[in-house]
C-alpha positions as CSV (number, residue, x, y, z in Angstrom):
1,X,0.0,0.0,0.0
2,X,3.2,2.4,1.3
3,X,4.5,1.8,-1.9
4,X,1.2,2.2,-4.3
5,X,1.0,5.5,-2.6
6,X,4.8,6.4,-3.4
7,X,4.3,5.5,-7.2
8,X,0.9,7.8,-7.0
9,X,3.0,10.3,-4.8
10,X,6.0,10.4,-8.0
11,X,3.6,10.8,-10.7
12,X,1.5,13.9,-9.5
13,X,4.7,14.9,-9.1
14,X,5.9,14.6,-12.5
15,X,2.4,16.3,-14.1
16,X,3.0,18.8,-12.0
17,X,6.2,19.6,-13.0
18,X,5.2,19.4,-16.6
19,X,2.4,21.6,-16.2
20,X,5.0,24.0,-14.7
21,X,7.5,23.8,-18.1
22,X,4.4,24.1,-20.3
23,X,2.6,27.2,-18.6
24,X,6.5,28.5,-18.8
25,X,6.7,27.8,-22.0
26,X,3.5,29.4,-23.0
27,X,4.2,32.7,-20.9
28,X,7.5,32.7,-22.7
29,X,5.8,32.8,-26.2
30,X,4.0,35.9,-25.2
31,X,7.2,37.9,-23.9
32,X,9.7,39.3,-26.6
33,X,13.0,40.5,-25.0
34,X,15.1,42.9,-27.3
35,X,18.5,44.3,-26.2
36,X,19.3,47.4,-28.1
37,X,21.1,50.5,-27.7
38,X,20.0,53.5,-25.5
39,X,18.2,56.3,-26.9
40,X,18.0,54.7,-30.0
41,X,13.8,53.7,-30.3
42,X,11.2,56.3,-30.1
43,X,8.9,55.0,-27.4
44,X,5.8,55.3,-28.6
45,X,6.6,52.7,-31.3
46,X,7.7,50.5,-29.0
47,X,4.9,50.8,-26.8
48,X,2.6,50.3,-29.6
49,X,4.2,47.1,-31.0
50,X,1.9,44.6,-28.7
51,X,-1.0,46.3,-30.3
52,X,0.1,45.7,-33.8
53,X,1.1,42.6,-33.5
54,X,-2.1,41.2,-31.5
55,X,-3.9,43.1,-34.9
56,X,-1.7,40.7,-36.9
57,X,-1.4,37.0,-34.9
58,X,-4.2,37.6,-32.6
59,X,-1.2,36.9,-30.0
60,X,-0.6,39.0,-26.6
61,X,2.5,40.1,-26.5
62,X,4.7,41.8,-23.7
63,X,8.2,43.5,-24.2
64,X,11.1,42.9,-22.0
65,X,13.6,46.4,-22.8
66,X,16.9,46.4,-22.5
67,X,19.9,48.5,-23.1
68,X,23.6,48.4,-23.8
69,X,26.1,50.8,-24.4
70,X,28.8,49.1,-25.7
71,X,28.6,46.5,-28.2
72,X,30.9,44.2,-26.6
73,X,29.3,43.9,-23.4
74,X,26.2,42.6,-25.4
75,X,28.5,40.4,-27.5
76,X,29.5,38.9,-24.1
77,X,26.3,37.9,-22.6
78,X,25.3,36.3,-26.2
79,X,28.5,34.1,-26.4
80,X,28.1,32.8,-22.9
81,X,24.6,31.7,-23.2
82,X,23.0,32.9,-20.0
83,X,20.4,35.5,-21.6
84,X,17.8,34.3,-23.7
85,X,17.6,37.7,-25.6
86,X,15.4,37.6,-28.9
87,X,16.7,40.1,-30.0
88,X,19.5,42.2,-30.5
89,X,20.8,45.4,-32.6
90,X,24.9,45.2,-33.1
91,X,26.9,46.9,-35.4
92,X,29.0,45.5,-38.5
93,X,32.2,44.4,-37.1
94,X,30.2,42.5,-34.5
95,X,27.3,41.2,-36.9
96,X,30.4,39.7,-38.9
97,X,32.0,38.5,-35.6
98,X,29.1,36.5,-34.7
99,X,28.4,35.3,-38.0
100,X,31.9,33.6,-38.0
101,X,31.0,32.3,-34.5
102,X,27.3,31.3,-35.6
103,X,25.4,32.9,-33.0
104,X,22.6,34.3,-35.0
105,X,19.8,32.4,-36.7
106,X,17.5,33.1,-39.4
107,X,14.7,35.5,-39.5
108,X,11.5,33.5,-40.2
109,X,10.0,36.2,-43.3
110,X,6.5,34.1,-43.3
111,X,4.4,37.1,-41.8
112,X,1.1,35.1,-42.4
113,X,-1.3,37.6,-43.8
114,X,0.9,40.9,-42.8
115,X,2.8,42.6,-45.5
116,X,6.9,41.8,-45.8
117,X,8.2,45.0,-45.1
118,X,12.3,43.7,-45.0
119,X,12.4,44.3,-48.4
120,X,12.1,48.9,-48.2
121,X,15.8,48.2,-47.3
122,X,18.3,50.3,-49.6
123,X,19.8,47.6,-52.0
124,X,23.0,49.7,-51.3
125,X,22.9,48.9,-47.2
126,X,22.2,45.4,-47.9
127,X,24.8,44.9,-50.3
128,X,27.4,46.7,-47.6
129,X,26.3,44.4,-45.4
130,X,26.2,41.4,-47.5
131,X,30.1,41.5,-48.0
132,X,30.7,40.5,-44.1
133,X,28.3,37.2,-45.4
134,X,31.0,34.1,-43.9
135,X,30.1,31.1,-46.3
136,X,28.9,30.3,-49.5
137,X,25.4,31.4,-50.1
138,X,24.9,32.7,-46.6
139,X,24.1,36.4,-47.1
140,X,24.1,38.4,-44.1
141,X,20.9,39.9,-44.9
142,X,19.3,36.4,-44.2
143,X,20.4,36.8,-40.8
144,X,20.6,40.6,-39.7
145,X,18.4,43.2,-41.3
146,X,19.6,46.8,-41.3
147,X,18.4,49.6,-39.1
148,X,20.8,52.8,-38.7
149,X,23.6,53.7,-40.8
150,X,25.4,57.2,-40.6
151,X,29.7,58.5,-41.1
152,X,31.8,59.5,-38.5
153,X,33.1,63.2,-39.1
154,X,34.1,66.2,-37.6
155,X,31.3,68.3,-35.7
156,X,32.5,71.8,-35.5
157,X,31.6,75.2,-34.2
158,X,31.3,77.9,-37.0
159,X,31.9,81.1,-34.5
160,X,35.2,79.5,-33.9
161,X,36.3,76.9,-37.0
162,X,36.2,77.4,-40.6
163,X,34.6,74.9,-42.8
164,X,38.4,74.7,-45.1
165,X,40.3,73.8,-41.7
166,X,37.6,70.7,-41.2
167,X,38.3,69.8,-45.2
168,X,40.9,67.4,-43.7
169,X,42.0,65.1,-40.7
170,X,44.9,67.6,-40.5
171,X,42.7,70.0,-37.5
172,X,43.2,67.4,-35.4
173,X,46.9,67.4,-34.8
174,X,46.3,71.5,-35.5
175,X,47.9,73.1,-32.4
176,X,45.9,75.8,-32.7
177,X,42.8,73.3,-31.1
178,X,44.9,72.6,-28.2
179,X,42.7,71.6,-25.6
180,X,39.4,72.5,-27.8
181,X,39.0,68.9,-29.4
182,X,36.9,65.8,-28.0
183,X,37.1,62.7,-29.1
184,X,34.4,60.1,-29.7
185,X,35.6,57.1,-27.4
186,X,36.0,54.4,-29.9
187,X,38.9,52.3,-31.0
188,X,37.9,51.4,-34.0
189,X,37.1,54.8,-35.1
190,X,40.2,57.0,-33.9
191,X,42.5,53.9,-35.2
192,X,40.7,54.5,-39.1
193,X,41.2,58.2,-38.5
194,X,45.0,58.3,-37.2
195,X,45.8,55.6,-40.4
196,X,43.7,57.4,-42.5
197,X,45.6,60.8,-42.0
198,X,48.9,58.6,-41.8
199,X,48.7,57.9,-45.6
200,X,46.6,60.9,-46.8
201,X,49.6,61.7,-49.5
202,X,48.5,57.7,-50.9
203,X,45.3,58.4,-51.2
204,X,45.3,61.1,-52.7
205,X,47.9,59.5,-55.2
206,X,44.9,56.8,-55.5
207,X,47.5,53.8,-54.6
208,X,45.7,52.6,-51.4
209,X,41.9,52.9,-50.7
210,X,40.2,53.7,-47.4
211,X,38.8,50.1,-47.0
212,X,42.7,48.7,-47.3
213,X,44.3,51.3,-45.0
214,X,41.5,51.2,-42.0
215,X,41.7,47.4,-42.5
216,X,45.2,47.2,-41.7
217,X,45.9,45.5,-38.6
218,X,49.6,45.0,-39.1
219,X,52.1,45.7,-36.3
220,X,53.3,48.4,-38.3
221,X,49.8,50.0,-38.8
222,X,49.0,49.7,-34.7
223,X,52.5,51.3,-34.3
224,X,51.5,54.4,-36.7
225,X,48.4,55.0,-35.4
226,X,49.9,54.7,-31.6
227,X,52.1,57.8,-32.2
228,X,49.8,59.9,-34.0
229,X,46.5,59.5,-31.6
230,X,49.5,60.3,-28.8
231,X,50.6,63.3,-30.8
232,X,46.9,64.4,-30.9
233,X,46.5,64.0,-27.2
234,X,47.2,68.2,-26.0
235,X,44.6,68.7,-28.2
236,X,42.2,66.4,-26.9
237,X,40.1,68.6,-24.1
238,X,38.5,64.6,-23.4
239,X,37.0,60.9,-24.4
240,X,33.7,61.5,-24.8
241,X,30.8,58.9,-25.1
242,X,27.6,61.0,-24.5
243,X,28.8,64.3,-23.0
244,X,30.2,66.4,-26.4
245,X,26.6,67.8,-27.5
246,X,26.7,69.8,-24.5
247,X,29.7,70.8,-24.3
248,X,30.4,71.7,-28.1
249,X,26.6,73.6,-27.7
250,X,28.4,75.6,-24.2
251,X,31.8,76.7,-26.6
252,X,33.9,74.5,-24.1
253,X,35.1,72.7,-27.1
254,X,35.3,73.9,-30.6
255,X,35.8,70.6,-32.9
256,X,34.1,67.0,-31.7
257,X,35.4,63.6,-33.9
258,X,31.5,61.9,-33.5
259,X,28.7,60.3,-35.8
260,X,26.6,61.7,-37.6
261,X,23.3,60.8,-36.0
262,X,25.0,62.6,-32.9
263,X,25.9,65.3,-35.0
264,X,22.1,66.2,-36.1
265,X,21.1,66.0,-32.4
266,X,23.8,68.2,-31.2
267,X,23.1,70.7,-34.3
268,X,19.4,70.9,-33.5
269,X,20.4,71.2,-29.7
270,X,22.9,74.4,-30.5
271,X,20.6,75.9,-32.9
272,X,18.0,76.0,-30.4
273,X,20.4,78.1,-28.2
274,X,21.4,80.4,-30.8
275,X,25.1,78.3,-31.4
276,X,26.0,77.5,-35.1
277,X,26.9,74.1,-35.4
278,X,28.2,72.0,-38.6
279,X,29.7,68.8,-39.7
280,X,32.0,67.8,-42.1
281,X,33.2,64.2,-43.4
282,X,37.2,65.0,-44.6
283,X,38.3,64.5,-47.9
284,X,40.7,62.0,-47.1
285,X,38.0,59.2,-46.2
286,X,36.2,58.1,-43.5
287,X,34.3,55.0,-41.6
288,X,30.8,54.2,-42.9
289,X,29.3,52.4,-40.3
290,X,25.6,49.9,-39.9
291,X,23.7,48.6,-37.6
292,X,21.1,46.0,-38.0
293,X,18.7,43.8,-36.0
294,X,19.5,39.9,-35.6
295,X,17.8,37.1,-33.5
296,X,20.7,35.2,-31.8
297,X,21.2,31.4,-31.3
298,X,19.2,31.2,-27.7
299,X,16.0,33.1,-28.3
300,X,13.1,31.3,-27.5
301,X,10.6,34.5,-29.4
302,X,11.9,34.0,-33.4
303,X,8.2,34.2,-34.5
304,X,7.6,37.9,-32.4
305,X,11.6,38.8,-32.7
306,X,11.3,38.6,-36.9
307,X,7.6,40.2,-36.7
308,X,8.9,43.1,-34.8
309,X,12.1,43.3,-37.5
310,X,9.0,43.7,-39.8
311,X,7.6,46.2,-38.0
312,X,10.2,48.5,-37.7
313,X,11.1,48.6,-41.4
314,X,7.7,50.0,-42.2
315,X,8.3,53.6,-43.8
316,X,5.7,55.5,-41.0
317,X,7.8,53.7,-38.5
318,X,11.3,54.4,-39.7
319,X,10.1,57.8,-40.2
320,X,9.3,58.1,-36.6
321,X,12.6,56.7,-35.0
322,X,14.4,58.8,-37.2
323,X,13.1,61.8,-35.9
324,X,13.4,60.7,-32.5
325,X,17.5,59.9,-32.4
326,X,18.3,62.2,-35.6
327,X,20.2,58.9,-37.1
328,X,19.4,57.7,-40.6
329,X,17.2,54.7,-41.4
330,X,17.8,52.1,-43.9
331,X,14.7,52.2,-45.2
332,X,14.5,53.6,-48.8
333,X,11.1,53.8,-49.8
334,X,9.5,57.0,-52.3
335,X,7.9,58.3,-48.6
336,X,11.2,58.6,-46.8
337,X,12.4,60.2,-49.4
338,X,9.5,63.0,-49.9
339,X,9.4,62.9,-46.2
340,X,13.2,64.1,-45.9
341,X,13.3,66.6,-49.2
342,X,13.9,70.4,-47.5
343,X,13.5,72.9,-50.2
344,X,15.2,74.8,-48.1
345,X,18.2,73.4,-48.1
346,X,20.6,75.5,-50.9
347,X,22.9,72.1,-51.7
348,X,22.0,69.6,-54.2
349,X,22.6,65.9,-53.3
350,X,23.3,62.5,-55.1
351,X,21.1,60.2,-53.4
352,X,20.5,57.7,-56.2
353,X,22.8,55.2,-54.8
354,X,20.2,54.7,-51.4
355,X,17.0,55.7,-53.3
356,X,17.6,54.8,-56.6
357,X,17.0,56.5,-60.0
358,X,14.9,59.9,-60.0
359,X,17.4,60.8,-56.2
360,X,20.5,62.2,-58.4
361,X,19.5,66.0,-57.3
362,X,17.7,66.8,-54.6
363,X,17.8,68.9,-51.4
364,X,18.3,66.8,-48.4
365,X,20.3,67.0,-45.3
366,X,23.5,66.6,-46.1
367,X,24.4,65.2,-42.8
368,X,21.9,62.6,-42.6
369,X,22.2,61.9,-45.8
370,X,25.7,61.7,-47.6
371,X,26.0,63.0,-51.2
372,X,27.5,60.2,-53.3
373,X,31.0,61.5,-53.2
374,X,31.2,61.6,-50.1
375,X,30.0,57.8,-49.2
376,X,33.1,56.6,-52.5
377,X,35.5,58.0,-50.3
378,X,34.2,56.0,-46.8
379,X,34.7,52.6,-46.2
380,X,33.2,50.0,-43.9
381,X,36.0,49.2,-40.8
382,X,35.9,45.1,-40.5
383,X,36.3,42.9,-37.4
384,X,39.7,42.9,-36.3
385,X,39.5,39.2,-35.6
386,X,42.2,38.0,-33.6
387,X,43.9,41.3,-34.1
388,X,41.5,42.9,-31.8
389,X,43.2,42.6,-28.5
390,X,46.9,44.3,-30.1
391,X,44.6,47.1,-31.4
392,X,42.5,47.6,-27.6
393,X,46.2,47.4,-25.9
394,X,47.6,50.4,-28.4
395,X,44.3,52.4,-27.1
396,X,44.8,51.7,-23.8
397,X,48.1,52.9,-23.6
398,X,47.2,56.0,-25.9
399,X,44.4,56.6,-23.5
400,X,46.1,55.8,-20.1
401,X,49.0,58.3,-21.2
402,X,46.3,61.0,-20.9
403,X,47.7,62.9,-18.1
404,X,49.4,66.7,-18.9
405,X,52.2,67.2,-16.9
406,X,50.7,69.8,-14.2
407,X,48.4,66.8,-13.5
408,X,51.2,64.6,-13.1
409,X,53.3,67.0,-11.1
410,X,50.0,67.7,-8.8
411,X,49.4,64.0,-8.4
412,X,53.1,63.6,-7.3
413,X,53.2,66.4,-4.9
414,X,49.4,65.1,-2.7
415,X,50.9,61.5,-2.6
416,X,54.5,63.5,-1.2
417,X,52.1,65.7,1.2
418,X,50.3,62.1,2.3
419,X,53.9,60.3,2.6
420,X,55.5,63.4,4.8
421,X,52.2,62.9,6.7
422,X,52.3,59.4,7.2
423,X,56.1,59.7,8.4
424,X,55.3,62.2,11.0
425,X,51.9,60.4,12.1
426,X,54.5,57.0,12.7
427,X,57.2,59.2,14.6
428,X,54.8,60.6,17.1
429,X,53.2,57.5,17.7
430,X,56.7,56.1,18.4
431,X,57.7,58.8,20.8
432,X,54.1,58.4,22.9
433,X,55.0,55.0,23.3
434,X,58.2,55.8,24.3
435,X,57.1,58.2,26.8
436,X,54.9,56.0,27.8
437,X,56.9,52.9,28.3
438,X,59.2,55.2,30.8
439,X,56.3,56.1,33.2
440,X,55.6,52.9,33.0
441,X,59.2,51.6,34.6
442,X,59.4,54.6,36.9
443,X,55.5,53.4,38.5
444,X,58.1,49.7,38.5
C-alpha cells in the first residue's frame, strides 16, 4: 500500500512539474525580449508594438527592454549563453563576428497575412552588409536586417572653426585646437582616423583605398596609429561617449570627432540656443558604419523577434525613430524620401545610390544623408578578428598616457604631502610610546 502511494506520490509529481515547463513555455511565447542600444527607439513605437502585433497574430505580446552601451558587453552575454535575448541590434564588425561564430539564426520572413516589409531596405545597405556574409550562399541579410547607418566626421563650431580647416584630418593634430578637441571614445574609429591621415599623400595618389588602409591590422599600422592619436593627445580637451553635445553647444570645445546621428542632435540642440553648429566628413575618407537587427542562437521568441524586424522597417515607422534619435534609417522607400526633401536646403545631393534612379539631385540633409562622393570615399571598418586585442592594448596605452604634466606634477606632490604625513603620524606614535613605556618603569 506504502509503496502504491509512493508510485501515485511520483507521478503527481511529474504532471505537476510538466504543467510548470508548459505554462513556462507558454508565458515565454508571449514575452519578446530585445536588447538594443540606448536612446536609440522612439517610445511610442515601441509601446505600440503589442497592439500591432495582437492586430496581426491575434497573439498577446509583452516587451522585455533592455539596453547596452557598448557593443561588446552585449556580444558577451550572447557568447556565454545565460540571456535568452530575442533580440538584438549590433553593429557591423560584430554582426560579422558573430556570424563567424554562428550565434545568429534566421529571420523567419512568413508574416502570415501581414505585409513583408524587409524588403524597403536600400539595395546599397544590404549589399554593404552582404560583403561580411561568412560562407557560400549565406548572405548576411538572411540573418541581420539593417536599421541605422550614418559617417563619423568632424562636428565643429562655425563662431570659432572654418569649414576649409575641417576639409581634412589635419585640424586634429592642429595646435591651434589645443585643448578644444573631443574625441568620440571608440577604437575602432580614432585607429581608421589616425591611419587614414597617416597615408593621406597615398590616397590622394589613388595607390591605397580607405577600405585597405582602415583594415590594416599590421604591427606596423598599430605602431602608426599609436604615435599619431598620442601626438593628438594636447589637443584632446576629453574621451567623450555621450557628454560632447553639450559641451560643443556651451563653446567648451570647438571641434568634436562623432557620428553623424549625434551630430544632427547636437546641431538641433545648438541651434535651439542660438550656437551654429556643422559637420564635415574629410576629404581624405572616412568609416561608414551599420547597424542591423538579428535574432541570436538562444532566443526562445523567433516568430515575435522577426515580426517586430518587420515592423520596424515600415516607412511610418522608420520615419518616426528617425526623428526621434536624428540617425538615418535604412529604409528607402519614395515616402522617406519625400518625407526628408527640405526645399530649403541651398545644396544639391546625389542620393540615387540609397534611393535609386529619379534621387541624383535633390535637397536633403546633407548630414543625414551623404552626397555620393562623399560615401566613395568612406569605407566600412571590419572585425579585427584576432587582431582585436593588439589594437585595444595600443588604445589603452594611448588613453592611459592621458595625463598633462601639471596633473602629473600635482598628483606627485598630494601622494609626497600624504607620505611626509604618514612619516610624521608614525614618529609621534613612536615617541608616545616611548614616553609611555618610561612612566611605566618609573611606577616599577
Amino acid at each position: 500500500m506504502n509503496k502504491l502511494i509512493t508510485i501515485i506520490a511520483s507521478c503527481l509529481s511529474l504532471l505537476t512539474f510538466m504543467s510548470s515547463c508548459n505554462r513556462t513555455d507558454e508565458e515565454r511565447s508571449h514575452i519578446l525580449k530585445v536588447y538594443n542600444w540606448a536612446d536609440y527607439i522612439d517610445e511610442d513605437v515601441l509601446a505600440e508594438f503589442p497592439a500591432w502585433y495582437k492586430e496581426q497574430t491575434g497573439e498577446d505580446i509583452r516587451i522585455i527592454y533592455q539596453v547596452f552601451d557598448i557593443n561588446e558587453i552585449m556580444l558577451t552575454k550572447i557568447e556565454r549563453g545565460h540571456e535568452d535575448f530575442d533580440l538584438i541590434c549590433p553593429s557591423e564588425y560584430i554582426i560579422e563576428r558573430m556570424l563567424k561564430k554562428n550565434l545568429l539564426v534566421p529571420i523567419d520572413r512568413n508574416f502570415g497575412k501581414t505585409p513583408d516589409y524587409l524588403d524597403n531596405v536600400s539595395p546599397y545597405i544590404r549589399g554593404q552588409l552582404n560583403k561580411l556574409s561568412q560562407l557560400p550562399g549565406r548572405k548576411t541579410t538572411d540573418y541581420v536586417v539593417p536599421y541605422m547607418w550614418g559617417t563619423a566626421g568632424i562636428l565643429y563650431n562655425r563662431q570659432f572653426v572654418e569649414k576649409k580647416e575641417v576639409e581634412s584630418w589635419e585640424c586634429l593634430w592642429d595646435p591651434k585646437f589645443r585643448n578644444k578637441i573631443l574625441m568620440k571614445d571608440s577604437y575602432r574609429d580614432s585607429y581608421g582616423t589616425a591611419i587614414i591621415y597617416a597615408h593621406a599623400n597615398e590616397l590622394e595618389d589613388g595607390t591605397v583605398t580607405v577600405e585597405q588602409l582602415m583594415n590594416d591590422n599590421s604591427p606596423e599600422a598599430i605602431a602608426i596609429a599609436e604615435e599619431l592619436l598620442k601626438k593628438m593627445k594636447p589637443n584632446i580637451a576629453g574621451w567623450e561617449a555621450d557628454f560632447g553635445k553639450e559641451m560643443m553647444t556651451k563653446g567648451k570645445a570647438w571641434l568634436n570627432f562623432t557620428w553623424s546621428g549625434d551630430a544632427v542632435w547636437a546641431m538641433d540642440e545648438a541651434e535651439a540656443v542660438g550656437v551654429e553648429l556643422d559637420y564635415e566628413v574629410p576629404r581624405e575618407g572616412s568609416n561608414i558604419w551599420y547597424d542591423g537587427w538579428a535574432i541570436p542562437k538562444y532566443a526562445r521568441n523567433v516568430k515575435a523577434a522577426s515580426y517586430f524586424i518587420d515592423y520596424l522597417c515600415r516607412p511610418d515607422v522608420a520615419l518616426r525613430n528617425m526623428d526621434a534619435i536624428g540617425y538615418v534609417s535604412a529604409i528607402a522607400t519614395p515616402e522617406i524620401m519625400e518625407a526628408k526633401i527640405d526645399s530649403t536646403i541651398e545644396k544639391v545631393s546625389d542620393l540615387s545610390y540609397f534611393f535609386g534612379p529619379g534621387a541624383d539631385s535633390i535637397r536633403i540633409n546633407p548630414v543625414q544623408y551623404p552626397d555620393r562622393k562623399v560615401v566613395e570615399r568612406c569605407a566600412m571598418i571590419r572585425d579585427f578578428g584576432d587582431r582585436t586585442e593588439l589594437v585595444l592594448e595600443m588604445w589603452s596605452r594611448v588613453k592611459g598616457d592621458n595625463l598633462n604634466t601639471g596633473i602629473v606634477l600635482l598628483i606627485f606632490a598630494v601622494f609626497g604631502v600624504l607620505f611626509v604625513w604618514l612619516v610624521y603620524r608614525r614618529i609621534r606614535q613612536y615617541k608616545q610610546r616611548q614616553r609611555h613605556h618610561r612612566r611605566r618603569r618609573r611606577r616599577w
